[in-house]
N, C-alpha and C positions, 0 to 999 in steps of 0.2 A: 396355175393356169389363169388366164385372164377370159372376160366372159362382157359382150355386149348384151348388153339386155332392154329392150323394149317393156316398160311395164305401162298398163292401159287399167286404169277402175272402173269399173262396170258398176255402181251405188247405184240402188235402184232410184228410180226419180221419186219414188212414195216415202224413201228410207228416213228414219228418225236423225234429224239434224244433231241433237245432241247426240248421237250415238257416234256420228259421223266426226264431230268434234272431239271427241275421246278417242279416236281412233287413229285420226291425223296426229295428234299430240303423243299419241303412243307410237306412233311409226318414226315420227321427227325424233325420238328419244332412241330408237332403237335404229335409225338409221345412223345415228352420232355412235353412239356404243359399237357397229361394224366398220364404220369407215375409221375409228379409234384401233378397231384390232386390225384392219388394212384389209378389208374385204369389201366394201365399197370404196372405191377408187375415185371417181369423180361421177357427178352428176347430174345433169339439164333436165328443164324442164320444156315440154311442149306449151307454149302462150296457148290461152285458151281453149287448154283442155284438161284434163287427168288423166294426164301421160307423162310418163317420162322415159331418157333414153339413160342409162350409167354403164360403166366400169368396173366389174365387180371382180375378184380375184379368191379364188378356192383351190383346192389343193385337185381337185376331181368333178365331174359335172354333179355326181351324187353331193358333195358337200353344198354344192354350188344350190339343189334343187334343198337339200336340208334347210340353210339358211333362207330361200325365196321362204318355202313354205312356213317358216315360222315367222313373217311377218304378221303383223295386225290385221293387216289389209287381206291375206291369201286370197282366204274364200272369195275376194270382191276381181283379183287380179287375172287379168288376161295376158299373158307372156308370150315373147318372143328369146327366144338365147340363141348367140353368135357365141361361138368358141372360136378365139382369135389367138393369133401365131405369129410369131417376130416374121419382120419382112427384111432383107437385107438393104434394101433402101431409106429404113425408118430414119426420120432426120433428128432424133432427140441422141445430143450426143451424150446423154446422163444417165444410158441403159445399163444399168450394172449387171447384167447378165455374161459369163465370163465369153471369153473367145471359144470358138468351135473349134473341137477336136479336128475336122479337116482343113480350117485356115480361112472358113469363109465368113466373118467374123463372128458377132455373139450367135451362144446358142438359141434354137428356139423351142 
């Protein structure tokens, strides 16, 4: 399953800068390590903010909420999840998703 996800960091304005810098560095490391296994799929950042929008891919919304929650970041993270679904208009002709049992093409 493929999963839109809205993530927002709520760091408090008082919070310890070096803790904040350990924490980016561990997320950057552990965000490479997912999107290495293929569960971070792509992902943008908000310009002037601590936001971002991604791509994420899990097998179930439960794996999906396992992997957010073990991020570095959790306890800071405000979340939105989009559970997204093939469209039959999608224009990427590189969907390896096989043909639909009824004929309307890939499955979703």
């Amino acid at each position: 399953m493929e999963f839109l996800v809205n993530i927002k960091i709520e760091w408090p304005a008082d919070g310890d800068p070096e803790r904040w810098a350990r924490i980016v560095a561990e997320e950057r490391a552990m965000a490479a390590r997912l999107a290495e296994a293929g569960h971070l799929v792509r992902i943008w950042r908000v310009p002037g903010r601590r936001e971002n929008w991604g791509v994420w891919r899990a097998s179930s919304a439960s794996e999906l909420h396992e992997i957010l929650s073990g991020l570095p970041v959790w306890p800071w993270m405000d979340l939105t999840v989009h559970p997204l679904a093939w469209h039959p208009a999608d224009p990427d002709p590189h969907d390896p998703r096989p043909e639909s049992p009824i004929g309307l093409g890939p499955a979703g």
